[in-house]
C-alpha positions as CSV (number, residue, x, y, z in Angstrom):
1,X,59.2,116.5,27.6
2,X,58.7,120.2,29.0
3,X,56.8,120.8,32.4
4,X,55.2,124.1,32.7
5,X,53.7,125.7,36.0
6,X,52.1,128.9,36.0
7,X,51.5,130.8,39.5
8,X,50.7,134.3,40.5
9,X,47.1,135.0,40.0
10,X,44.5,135.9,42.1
11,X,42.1,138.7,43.1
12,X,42.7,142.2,42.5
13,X,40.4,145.5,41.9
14,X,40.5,147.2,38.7
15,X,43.7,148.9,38.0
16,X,45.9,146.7,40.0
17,X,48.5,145.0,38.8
18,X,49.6,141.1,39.3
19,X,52.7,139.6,38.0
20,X,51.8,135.9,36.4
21,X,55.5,133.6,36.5
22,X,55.5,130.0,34.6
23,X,58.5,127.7,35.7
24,X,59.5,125.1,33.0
25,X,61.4,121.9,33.0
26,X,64.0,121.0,30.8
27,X,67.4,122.3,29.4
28,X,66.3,123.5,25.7
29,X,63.9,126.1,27.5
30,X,66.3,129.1,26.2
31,X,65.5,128.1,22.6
32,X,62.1,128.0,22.9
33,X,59.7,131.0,22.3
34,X,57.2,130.9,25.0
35,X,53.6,132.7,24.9
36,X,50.6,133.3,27.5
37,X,47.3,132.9,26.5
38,X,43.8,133.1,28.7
39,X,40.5,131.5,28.4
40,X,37.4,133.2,30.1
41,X,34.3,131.7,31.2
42,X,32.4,130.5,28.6
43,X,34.9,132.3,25.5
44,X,37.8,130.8,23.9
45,X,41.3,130.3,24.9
46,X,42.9,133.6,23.2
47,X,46.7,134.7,22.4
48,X,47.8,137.4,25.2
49,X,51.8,137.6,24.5
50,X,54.9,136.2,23.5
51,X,58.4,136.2,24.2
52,X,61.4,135.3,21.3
53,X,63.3,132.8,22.6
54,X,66.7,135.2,23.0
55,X,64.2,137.7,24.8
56,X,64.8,140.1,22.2
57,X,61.4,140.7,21.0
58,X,57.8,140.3,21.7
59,X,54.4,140.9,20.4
60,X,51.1,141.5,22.0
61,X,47.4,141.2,21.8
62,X,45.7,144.7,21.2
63,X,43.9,144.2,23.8
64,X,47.1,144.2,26.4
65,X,49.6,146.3,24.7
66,X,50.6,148.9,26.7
67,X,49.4,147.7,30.0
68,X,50.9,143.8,30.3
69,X,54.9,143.1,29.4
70,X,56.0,139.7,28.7
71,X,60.2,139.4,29.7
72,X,61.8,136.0,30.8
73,X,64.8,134.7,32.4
74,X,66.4,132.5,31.0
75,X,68.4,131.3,34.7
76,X,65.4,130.4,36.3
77,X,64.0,128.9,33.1
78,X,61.0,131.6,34.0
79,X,59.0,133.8,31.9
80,X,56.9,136.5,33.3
81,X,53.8,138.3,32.4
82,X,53.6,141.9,34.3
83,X,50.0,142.8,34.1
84,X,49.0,146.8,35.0
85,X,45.9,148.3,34.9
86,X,43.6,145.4,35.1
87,X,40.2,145.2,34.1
88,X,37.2,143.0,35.0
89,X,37.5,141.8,31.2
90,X,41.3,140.4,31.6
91,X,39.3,138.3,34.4
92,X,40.3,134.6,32.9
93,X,42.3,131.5,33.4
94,X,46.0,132.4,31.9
95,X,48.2,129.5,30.7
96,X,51.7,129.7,29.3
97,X,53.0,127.5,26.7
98,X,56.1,126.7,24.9
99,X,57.2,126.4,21.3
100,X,59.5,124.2,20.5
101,X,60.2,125.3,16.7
102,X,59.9,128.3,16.6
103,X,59.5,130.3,13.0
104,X,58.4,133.8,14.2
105,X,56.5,135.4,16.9
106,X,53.4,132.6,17.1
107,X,50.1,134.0,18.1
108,X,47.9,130.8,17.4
109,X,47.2,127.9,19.5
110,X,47.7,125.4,17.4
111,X,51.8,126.5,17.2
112,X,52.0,125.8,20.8
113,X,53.7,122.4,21.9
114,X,53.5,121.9,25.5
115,X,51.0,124.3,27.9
116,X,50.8,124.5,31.5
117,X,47.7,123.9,33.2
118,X,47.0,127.7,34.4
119,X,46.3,130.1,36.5
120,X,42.9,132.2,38.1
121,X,43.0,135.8,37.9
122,X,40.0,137.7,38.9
123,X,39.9,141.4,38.1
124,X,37.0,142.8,40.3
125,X,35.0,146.5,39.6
């Protein structure tokens, strides 16, 4: 079983930046690929990022490329999401999961094994 624990968000004004961490449990964490994903009020969860499991590659959501960065180490059994230029529509509850088998870059839910329980950022105007 894999324990994931997001922390790092909060409030910030538009064009700040935060810097989301998620903590897992377990040996295998290097060999998983590992992906943040957000859920706003009242939308669904949706796919933000993810992270190959060597750290050799990522993909991202059009709507964060360019201005978030997904990287991981693999020491602290830690990935990161570096979030820039925030807007009041990346206001949402981010979660990070893991993928256990991974077969490429994963973008749907559905792929996602184990999820953390998330974290609040608020991007105020």
């Amino acid at each position: 079983q894999v324990q994931l624990v997001e922390s790092g968000g909060g409030l910030v004004q538009a064009g700040g930046s935060l810097r989301l961490s998620c903590t897992a449990s377990g040996r295998i964490f290097s060999r998983y690929n590992m992906g943040w994903f957000r859920q706003a009020p009242g939308e669904e969860r949706e796919f933000v990022a993810v992270i190959g499991w060597s750290g050799g590659s990522a993909y991202y959501a059009e709507s964060v490329k360019g201005r978030f960065t997904i990287s991981r180490d693999g020491a602290k059994n830690t990935v990161y999401l570096q979030m820039n230029s925030l807007r009041p529509d990346d206001t949402a509850v981010y979660y990070c999961a893991a993928d256990r088998a991974p077969n490429g870059l994963a973008s749907r839910i559905s792929t996602y094994d184990y999820w953390g329980r998330g974290t609040q950022v608020t991007v105020s105007s």
